[in-house]
C-alpha positions in Angstrom: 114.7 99.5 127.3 115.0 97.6 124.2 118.2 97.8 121.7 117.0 97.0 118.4 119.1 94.1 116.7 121.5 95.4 113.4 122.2 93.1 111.4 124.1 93.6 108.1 124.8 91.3 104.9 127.7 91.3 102.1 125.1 91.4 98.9 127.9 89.5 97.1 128.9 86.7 98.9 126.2 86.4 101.8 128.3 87.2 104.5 125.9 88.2 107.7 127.1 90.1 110.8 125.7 91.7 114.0 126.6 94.9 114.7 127.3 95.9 118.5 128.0 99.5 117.8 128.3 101.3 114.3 129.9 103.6 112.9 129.0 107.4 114.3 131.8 109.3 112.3 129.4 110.6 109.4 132.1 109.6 107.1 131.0 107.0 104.1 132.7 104.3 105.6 130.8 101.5 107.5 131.6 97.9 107.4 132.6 96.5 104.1 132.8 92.9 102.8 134.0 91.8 99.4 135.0 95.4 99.1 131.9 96.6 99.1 129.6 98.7 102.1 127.8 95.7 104.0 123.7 96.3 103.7 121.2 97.1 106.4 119.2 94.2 106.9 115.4 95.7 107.7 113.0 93.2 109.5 109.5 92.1 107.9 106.5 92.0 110.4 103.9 90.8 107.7 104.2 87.4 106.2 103.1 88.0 102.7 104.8 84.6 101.7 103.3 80.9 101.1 105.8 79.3 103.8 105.6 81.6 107.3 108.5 83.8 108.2 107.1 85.7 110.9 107.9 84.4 114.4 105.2 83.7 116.9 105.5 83.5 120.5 103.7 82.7 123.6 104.5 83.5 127.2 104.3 80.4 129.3 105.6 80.1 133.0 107.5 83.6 132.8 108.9 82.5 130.0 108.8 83.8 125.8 108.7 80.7 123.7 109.5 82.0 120.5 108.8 80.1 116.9 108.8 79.8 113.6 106.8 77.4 111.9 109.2 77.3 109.0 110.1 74.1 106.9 113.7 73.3 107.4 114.8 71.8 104.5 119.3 71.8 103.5 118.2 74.4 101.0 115.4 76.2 103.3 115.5 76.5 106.7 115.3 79.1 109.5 119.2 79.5 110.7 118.4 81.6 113.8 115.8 83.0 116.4 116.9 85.9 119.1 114.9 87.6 121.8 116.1 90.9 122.4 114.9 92.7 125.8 116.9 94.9 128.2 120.0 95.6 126.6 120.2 91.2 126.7 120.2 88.9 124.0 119.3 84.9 123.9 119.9 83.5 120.1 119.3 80.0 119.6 121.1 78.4 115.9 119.4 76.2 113.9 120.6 73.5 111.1 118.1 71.9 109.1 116.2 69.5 110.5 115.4 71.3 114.0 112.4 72.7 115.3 112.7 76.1 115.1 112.1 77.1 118.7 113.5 79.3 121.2 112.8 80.5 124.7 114.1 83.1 126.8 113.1 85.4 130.5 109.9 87.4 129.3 109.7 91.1 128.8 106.7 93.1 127.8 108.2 94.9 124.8 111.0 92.5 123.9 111.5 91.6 120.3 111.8 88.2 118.8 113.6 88.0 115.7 114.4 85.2 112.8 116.2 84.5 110.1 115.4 82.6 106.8 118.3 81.7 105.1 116.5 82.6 101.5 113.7 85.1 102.5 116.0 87.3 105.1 115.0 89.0 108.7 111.5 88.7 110.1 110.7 90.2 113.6 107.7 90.3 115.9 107.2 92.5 119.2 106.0 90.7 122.4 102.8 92.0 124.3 
């Protein structure tokens, strides 16, 4: 069983965090950051922009070798890539510079996600 990935972002200073559990009270109060409610990041799956975003995979030696081919420019660049499959999690971080490339057990079903510093959360399901 897959655990989707929730990610949330302060929309006023760019603060990003992953959220392990969230709120369940049905109260308005969530996580706040710059005294403000962090947002819901939601993940593209279509790539409707000139540089690619959406991660691709291949399964090689029981193996997912997830990646993005991305430029990675100081200003551009892919920051990080994680395969989410059985309640686990592999996230590989990337500076600019790197190949954007990770790699992790495979899992039919497992989800490979990846984040663009300007262009947000991008997300691909593995056959």
């Amino acid at each position: 069983m897959n655990k989707e990935l929730l990610i949330k972002k302060c929309m006023k200073c760019g603060a990003i965090v992953k959220v392990i559990e969230d709120c369940k009270c049905g109260e308005d109060c969530g996580i706040k950051c710059c005294g403000e409610k962090m947002t819901v990041l939601k993940p593209n799956s279509v790539d409707a922009a000139v540089e690619k975003h959406v991660p691709t995979y291949e399964v090689k030696d029981g193996k997912i070798y997830a990646r993005v081919n991305h430029v990675m420019e100081d200003e551009h660049y892919i920051e990080w890539i994680s395969i989410v499959s059985e309640g686990k999690e592999c996230t590989t971080y990337f500076k600019p510079g790197d190949e954007p490339v990770a790699h992790c057990k495979y899992v039919p079903g497992a989800v490979v996600y990846a984040y663009c510093n300007k262009h947000g959360l991008w997300m691909t399901v593995v056959e």
